[in-house]
N, C-alpha and C positions, 0 to 999 in steps of 0.2 A: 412414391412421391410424398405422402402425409406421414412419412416416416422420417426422412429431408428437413421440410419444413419445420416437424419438433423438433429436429435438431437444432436446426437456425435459432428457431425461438428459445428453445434452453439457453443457446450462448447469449441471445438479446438479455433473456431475463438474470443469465450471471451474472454479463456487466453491467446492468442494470444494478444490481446488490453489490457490485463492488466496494460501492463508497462505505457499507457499513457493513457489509457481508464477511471482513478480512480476515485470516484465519490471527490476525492481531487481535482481533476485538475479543477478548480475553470473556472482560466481563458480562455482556449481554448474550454471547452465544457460547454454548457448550463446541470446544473445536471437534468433535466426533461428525455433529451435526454439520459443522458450519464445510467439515471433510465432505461428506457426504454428499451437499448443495453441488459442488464444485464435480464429483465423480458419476455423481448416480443420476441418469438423466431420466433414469423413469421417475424421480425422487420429483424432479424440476417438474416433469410431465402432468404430474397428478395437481398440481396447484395452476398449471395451465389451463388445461382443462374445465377445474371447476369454476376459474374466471373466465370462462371461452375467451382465452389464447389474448386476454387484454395483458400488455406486460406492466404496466403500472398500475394494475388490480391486482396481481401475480405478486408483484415483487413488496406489496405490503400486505399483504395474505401470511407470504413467506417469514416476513420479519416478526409479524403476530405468530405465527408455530412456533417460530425457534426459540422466540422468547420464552414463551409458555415451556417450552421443552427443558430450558434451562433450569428457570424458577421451579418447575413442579420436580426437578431433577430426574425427568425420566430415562437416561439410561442406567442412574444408578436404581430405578427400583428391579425387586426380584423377589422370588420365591423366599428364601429365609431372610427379607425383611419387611413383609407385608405381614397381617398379623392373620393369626392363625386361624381363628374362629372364622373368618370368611372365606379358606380355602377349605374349612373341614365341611363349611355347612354344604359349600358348592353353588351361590347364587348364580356366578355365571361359569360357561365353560362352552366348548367346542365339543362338536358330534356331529358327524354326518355330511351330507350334501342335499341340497333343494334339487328338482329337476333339470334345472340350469347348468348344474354344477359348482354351485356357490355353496362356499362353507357355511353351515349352522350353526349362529352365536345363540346359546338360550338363556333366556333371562328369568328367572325361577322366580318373581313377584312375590309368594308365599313367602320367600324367604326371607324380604327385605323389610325393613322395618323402618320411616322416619325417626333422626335421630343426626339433631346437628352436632351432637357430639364424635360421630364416627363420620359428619361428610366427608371430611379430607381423607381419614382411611377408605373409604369407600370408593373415592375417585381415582387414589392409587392404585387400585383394585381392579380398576376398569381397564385403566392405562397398559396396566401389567400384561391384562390380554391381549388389547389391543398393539402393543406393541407385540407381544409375544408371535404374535398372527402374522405383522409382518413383517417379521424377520425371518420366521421358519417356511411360509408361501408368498414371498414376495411378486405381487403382480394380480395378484389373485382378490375376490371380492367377498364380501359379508350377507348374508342370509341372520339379520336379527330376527329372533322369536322370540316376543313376549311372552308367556306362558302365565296369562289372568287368574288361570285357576283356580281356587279356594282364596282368593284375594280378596282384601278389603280396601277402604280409604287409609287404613293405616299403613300400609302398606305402597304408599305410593309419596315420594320423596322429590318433588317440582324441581327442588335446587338440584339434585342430581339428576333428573331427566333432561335440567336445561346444560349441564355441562356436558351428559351426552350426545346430544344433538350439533354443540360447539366443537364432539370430538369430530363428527361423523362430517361439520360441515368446514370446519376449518384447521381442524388440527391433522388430521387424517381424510382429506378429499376423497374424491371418486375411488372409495371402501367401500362404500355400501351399495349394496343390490336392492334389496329390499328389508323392510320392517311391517312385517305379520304379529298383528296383535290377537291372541286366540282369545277365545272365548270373555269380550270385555264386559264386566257387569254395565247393568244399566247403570248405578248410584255412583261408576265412575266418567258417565259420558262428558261431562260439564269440565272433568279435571284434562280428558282428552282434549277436547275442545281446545283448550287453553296451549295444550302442548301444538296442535297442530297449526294454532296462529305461529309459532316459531318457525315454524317450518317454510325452506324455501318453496317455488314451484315443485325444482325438480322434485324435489325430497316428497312431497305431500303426494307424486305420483307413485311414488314406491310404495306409500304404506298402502297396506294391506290387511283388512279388517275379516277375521275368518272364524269360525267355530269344526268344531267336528265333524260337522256333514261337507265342510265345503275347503279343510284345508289341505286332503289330497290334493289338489288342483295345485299347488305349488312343490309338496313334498312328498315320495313316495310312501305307502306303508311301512315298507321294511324302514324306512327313517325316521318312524314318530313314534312317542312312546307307548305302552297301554294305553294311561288314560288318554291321551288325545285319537283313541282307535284303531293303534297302530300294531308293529309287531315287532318292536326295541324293548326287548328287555333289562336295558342295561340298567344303572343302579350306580349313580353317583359316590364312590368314595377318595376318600385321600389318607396318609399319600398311596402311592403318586399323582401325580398329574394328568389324567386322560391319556397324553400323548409323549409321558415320561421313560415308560417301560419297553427301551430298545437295548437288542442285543446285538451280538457278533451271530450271523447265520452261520447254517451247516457251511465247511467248506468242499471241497470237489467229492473229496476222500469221504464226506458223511461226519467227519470228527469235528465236533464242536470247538471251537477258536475262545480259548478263555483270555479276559482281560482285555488287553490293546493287541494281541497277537492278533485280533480280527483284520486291523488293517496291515498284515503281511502279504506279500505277493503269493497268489493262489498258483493252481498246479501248471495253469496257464500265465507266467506273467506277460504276456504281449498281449493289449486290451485288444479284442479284434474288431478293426473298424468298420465303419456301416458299408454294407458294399450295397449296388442296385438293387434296387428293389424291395429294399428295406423298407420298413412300415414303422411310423410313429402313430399311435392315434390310441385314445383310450375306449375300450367298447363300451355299450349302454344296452340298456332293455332290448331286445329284439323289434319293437315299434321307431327306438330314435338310436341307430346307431350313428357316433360321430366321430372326429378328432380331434385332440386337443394337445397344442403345444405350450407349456409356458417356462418365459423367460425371466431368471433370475440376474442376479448381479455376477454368478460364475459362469453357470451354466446353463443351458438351456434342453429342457428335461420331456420326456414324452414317452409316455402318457403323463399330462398333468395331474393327473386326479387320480385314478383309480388302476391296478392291476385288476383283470377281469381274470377268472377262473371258471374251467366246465366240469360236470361232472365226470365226465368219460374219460378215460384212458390218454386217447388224444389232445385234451384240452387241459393238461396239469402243467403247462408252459407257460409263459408271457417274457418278455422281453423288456427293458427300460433300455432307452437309448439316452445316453449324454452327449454334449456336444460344447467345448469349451469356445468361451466370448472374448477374454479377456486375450493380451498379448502374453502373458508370461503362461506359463504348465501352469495345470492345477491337478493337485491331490483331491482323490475321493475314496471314500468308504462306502458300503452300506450295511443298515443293520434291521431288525427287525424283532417286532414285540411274541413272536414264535420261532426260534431258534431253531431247535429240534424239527420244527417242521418242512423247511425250505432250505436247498441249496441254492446259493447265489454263484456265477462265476462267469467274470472276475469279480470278487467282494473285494477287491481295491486294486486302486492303480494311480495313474499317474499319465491326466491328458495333455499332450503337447497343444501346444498355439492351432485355433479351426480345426484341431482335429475332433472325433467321436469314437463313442465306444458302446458295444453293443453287450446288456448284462443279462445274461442268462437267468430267471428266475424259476427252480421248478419244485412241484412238489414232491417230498421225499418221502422213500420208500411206499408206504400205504397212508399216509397223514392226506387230511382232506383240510381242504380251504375254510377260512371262516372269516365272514366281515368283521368279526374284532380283531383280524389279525391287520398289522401294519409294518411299515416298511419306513425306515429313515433315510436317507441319500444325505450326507455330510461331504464340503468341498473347501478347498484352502487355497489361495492362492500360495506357489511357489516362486521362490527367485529364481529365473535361467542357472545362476552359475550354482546352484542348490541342486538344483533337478538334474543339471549335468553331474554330478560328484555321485550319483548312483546312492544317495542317502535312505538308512534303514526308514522306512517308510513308520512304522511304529513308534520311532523316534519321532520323527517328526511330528506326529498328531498328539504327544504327549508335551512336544516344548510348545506350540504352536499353541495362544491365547484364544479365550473361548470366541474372544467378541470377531474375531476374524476367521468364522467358520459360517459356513453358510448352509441352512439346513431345509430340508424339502423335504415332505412324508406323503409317503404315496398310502392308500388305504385297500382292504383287497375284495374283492366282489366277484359273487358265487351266481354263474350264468345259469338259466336253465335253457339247455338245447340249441346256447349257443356259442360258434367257435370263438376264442380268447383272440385278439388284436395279432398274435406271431401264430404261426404253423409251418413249423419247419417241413417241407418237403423237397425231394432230390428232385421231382419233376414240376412246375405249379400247374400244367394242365394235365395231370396223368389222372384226378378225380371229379374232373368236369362232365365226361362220360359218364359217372354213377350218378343214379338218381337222389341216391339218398346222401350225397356229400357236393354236390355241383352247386345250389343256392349258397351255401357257406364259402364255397370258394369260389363262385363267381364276388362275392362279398369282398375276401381278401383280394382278390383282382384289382377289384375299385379301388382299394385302400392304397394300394402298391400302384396303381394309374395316378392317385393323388398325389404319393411321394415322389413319383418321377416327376409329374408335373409342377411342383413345388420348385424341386431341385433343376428343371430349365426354366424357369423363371428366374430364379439367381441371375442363374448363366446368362440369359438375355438382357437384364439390369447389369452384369458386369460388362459386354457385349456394347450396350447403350452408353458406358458411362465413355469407356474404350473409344468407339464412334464421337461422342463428342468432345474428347482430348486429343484425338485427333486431327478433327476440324478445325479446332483453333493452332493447332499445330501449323495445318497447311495454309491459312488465314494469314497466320505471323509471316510466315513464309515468304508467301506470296506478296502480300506488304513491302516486304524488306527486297524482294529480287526488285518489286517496284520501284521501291525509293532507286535502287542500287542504278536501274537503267537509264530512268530520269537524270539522275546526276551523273551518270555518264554521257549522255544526247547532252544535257546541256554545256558540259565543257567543255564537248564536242564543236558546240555553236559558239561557243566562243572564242575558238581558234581562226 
């Protein structure tokens, strides 16, 4: 029902924007943007929300983004033309996930330096990411980390904290999760201060003020780095880009796929679809196991976040499940930042209208899992009469323009002791009997109770919708035999 209702409200708040919204109006809105307002209704969604669903707060929120969108010209910024020295030094960047599941933006303080001569390179900068974020997890939330560190006053830049706060509250709404400031020196409490009068309610519940004893509480070990106590050793450089270095995986055969041959049809070309009892869900620590689906603009992808991997024999598996939104096919690929290590299959195909497809992920030969390893999912929409003509699929992903691909990175996480989210087996209760395999797959039981349970709940909302198209059906009906008898009686009595 609250999925209904945003609906309704998107179209209130379209033609609301109509009068100046038009994809005519050349000069105040960018028409990518103004495309997007009219298709994307998680787009519309997020500026509802952060005005709780008032449409004339919504619809002057909106006009203030897009403007700014224009003037700052944020879809033309990008990697070769932002300037270099702030990609080499690495102020901010992506790594990781909070316990929530929220991506980790970090903000390297040491690194910045007041200096009005670079604000506006600087805010490009920010944009870059921010836009960069959500384009590639569209749906998905932000975990800012300040990282205070060896920081000073010099180091701390008001004009650009306040355009961040403008990004987070109105230029990009309901993004942010939270904002964790580690370790703030005292000699900058006052400049805090100052920042947190900006701040709305909601906003001022997020932050979160933490040092090294107390900010496991939000983010695991394995996701912080040394100095903040942790056990990431990673080591910021450029290029590329953290999340740059994706390839074509092994295909069926083991043989690595050079160039765009990755997205050929593999040894299987018919994707195989979800059948019962299928499981979407992402694993977690052995304390919080959950699920998680998220919905893009193509497709909608599961596990959201993470492939989990076990050390054992049994657990070198996982699964990604797609599931197409849109009406027309859509093309996908997938690739990943360890080629050599993982077979994928199918690594591409071709989803028809509501259908899904189920991607084998496994590890190859004796190669072991590693959280630096990552995984791309690239999707396109296709035209019907494209997709009917049986088109070289490798063709296509090379004519097909960057800005209309749609990209999702899954990241890969090494369980200890326990089973990965898929376990192919020919019976599901033939190790319920063993003592030492039954808690695991009483586990996958649950997982596969939620996914049936999911999947009749559809049914019973298509079921409900059914039921009441039909009542007014028999409503109309009966209406009209009334009229019809009425006015037969009475020129009955008239005779």
């Amino acid at each position: 029902m609250r999925f209904c209702i945003c609906m309704y409200e998107c179209v209130f708040v379209r033609n609301a924007c109509n009068f100046s919204c038009t994809p005519e109006c050349s000069g105040r809105y960018q028409p990518v943007d103004v495309q997007r307002l009219w298709e994307d209704d998680g787009f519309v969604a997020s500026y509802l929300e952060a005005k709780r669903h008032v449409v004339a707060d919504t619809v002057k929120m909106i006009d203030e983004s897009l403007q700014w969108r224009n003037e700052f010209s944020v879809n033309d910024i990008a990697e070769d033309n932002l300037q270099k020295s702030f990609l080499e030094a690495g102020m901010h960047y992506f790594r990781g996930y909070d316990k929530d599941g929220n991506k980790l933006f970090w903000f390297r303080l040491k690194l910045q330096a007041k200096d009005s001569r670079t604000l506006q390179e600087k805010k490009r900068y920010l944009a870059f990411w921010l836009e960069r974020f959500v384009r590639h997890e569209p749906g998905a939330l932000l975990t800012t980390v300040f990282d205070m560190s060896e920081s000073g006053l010099g180091n701390v830049d008001m004009e650009f904290l306040r355009f961040l706060i403008t990004c987070f509250q109105v230029y990009y709404p309901r993004l942010l999760a939270k904002i964790l400031i580690f370790e703030l020196p005292w000699i900058m409490n006052a400049a805090w201060k100052i920042v947190k009068s900006w701040l709305g309610p909601d906003a001022i519940d997020k932050l979160k003020f933490v040092t090294r004893h107390d900010v496991q509480t939000y983010i695991e070990l394995e996701q912080l780095p040394l100095h903040m106590g942790g056990m990431d050793v990673f080591e910021y450089s450029y290029p590329p880009l953290p999340d740059d270095d994706f390839q074509p995986p092994l295909s069926e055969s083991g043989q690595g796929e050079a160039g765009d041959a990755g997205v050929k049809e593999t040894a299987d070309p018919e994707p195989r679809l979800r059948k019962e009892g299928d499981v979407d869900s992402r694993a977690r620590p052995p304390r919080r196991p959950t699920t998680t689906t998220i919905t893009g603009s193509l497709l909608r992808f599961s596990p959201g976040r993470e492939l989990c991997f076990g050390q054992s024999m049994g657990d070198r598996r996982c699964v990604i499940l797609l599931e197409n939104i849109p009406k027309n096919p859509v093309a996908y690929k997938v690739r990943t930042t360890a080629p050599d290590n993982y077979r994928v299959k199918p690594s591409s195909g071709v989803l028809d209208p509501g259908s899904s497809v189920e991607i084998m992920v496994s590890l190859h030969g004796g190669s072991q899992a590693s959280p630096q390893d990552r995984f791309l999912v690239m999707a396109a929409e296709m035209e019907k009469a494209v997709a009917g003509e049986n088109q070289d699929l490798a063709q296509f992903w090379k004519d097909i323009p960057k800005t209309k691909v749609m990209e999702h990175r899954l990241q890969c996480k090494v369980l200890q002791g326990v089973k990965p989210a898929y376990i192919q087996t020919t019976n599901p209760h033939a190790d319920l009997t063993n003592g030492t395999g039954g808690q695991q797959d009483t586990h996958t039981m649950m997982l596969k109770l939620l996914a049936g349970s999911r999947r009749l709940e559809q049914k019973l909302d298509h079921c409900l919708w059914t039921e009441n198209v039909l009542i007014v059906m028999v409503t109309l009906l009966t209406a009209i035999l009334s009229c019809c008898l009425y006015t037969q009686h009475t020129g009955l009595g008239l005779f």
